[in-house]
Structure formats: C-alpha cells, structure tokens
C-alpha positions in Angstrom: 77.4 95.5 84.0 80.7 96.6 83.0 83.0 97.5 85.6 84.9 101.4 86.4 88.5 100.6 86.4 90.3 99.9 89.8 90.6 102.8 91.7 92.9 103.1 94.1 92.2 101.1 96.9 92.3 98.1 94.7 88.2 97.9 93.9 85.9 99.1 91.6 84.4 102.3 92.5 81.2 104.0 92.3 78.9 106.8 93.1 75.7 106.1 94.6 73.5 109.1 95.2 69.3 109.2 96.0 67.3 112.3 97.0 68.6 111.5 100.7 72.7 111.1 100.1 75.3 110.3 97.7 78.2 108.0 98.4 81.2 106.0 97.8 81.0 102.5 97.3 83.9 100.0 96.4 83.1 96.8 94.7 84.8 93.4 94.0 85.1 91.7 90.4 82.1 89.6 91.3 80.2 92.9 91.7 80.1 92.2 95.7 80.1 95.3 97.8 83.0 95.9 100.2 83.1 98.9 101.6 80.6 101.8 101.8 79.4 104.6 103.8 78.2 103.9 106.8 74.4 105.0 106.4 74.7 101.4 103.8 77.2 99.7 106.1 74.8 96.5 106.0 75.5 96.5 102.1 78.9 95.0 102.6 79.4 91.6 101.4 76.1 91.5 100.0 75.6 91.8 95.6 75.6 95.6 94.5 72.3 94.5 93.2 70.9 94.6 96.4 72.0 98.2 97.2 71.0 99.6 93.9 67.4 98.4 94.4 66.9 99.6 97.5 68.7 102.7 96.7 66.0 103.0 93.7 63.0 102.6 96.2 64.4 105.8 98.2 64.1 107.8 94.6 66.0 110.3 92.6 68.3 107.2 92.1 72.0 108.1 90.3 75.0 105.1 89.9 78.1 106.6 88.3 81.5 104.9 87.7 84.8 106.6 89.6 87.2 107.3 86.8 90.5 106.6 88.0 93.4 109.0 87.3 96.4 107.1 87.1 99.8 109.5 88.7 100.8 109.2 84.7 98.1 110.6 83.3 97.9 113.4 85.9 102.1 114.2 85.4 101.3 114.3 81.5 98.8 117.1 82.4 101.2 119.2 84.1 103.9 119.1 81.9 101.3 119.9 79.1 100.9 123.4 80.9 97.6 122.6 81.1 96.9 124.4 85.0 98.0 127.6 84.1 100.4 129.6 84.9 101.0 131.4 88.3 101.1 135.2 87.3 104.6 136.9 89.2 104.5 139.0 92.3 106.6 141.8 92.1 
C-alpha cells in the first residue's frame, strides 16, 4: 500500500469510516497502527491489516489517506487572495 504523507504528529494518517463510525488512525512506516480512536483502541500496535478487515466485516467500509497541508502551502494560499476578501463596515 502506498503511504499518505506524514501528517503532523509524525505518522501516516488515515480515515477509517464503517456504517457505525469514522475515525482517525495514525500509522507507522511498517504500516503498524499507533494510535486510534478509542472504540479500536485494541488496534494499536497491531498491522493496519488487522483493522481494515475487521472494519470491512462491520460494512459500508471507507480507508482514505489524510493529506497533509504543510504551513507553506497554506501561507501561499493566502497571499494568492484566494479566501476572499472581508467586505468594509462602514
């Protein structure tokens, strides 16, 4: 599987969602879970493997990779004018 960048809490990050929940889960280059919600607290340091397929057997299973925003990227933005500009009160 290829990896989400780093986000920032130093892992690789990824949304997790069934018909029952969605969470945030952070994974390890080795693709080892370490941390997660608590309803799939007994996840951690087990393969994200694991999690998916018992995420799968719950149904309506989703896995979608965090994009990070790096504080760059986002300043670019707003010099760009790209938010819009706040209309004057008179």
């Amino acid at each position: 599987m290829k990896l989400p960048a780093i986000g920032p809490s130093g892992f690789h990050e990824y949304q997790v969602s069934t018909d029952s929940f969605t969470i945030l889960v952070g994974i390890d280059q080795q693709e080892v879970v370490r941390y997660a919600a608590p309803i799939v607290s007994n996840f951690i340091g087990q393969p994200l493997d694991n999690l998916i397929r018992w995420a799968k057997s719950l149904g309506g299973y989703r896995l979608h990779p965090i994009p990070t925003v790096t504080p760059e990227k986002s300043h670019a933005r707003r010099q760009k004018g790209t938010r819009g500009k706040a209309k004057r009160s008179r």
